[in-house]
N, C-alpha and C positions, 0 to 999 in steps of 0.2 A: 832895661833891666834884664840879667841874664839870672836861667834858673840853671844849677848843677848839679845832675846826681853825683854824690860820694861813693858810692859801691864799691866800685873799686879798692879806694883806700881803707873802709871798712872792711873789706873782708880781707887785704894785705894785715891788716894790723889783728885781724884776729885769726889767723892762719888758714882761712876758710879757704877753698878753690869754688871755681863758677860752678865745678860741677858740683860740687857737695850740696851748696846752697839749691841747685837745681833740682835737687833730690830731695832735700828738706821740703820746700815750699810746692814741690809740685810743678815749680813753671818749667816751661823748656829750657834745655841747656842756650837755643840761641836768644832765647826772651833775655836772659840774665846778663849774656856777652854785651848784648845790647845796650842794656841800661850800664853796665862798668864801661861804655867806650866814649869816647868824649862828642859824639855825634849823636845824644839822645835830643830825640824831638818833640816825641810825644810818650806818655806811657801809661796805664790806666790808673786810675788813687786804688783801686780793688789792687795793682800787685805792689803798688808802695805798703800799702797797710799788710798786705801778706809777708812782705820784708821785713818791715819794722818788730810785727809780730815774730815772726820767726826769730829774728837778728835780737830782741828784745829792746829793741833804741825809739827813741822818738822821731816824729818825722823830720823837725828841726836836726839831727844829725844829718840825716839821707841826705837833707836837698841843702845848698848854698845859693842862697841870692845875693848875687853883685849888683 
């Protein structure tokens, strides 16, 4: 089972940049980079829900399981 964050394409589709969002939510600029690169491994549910929150999406948007 693979888990995937969407970030990325979430914020391509809603014209957002890493940094904006890093600005909104508080987290680091490389926290954020992090989670939109396709090499996420781990990350905490404290900054999924700070995303979702922010982004206003559910968590079933953010993550893809294959």
């Amino acid at each position: 089972m693979a888990i995937r964050v969407k970030l990325r394409e979430i914020l391509e589709q809603r014209g957002i940049s890493q940094r904006e969002l890093a600005r909104l939510t508080g987290l680091r600029a490389s926290t954020v980079n992090h989670l939109c690169s396709d090499k996420v491994d781990r990350v905490y549910l404290e900054t999924l829900e700070l995303i979702c929150k922010t982004l206003n999406i559910s968590i079933e948007e953010l993550i893809e399981i294959d």
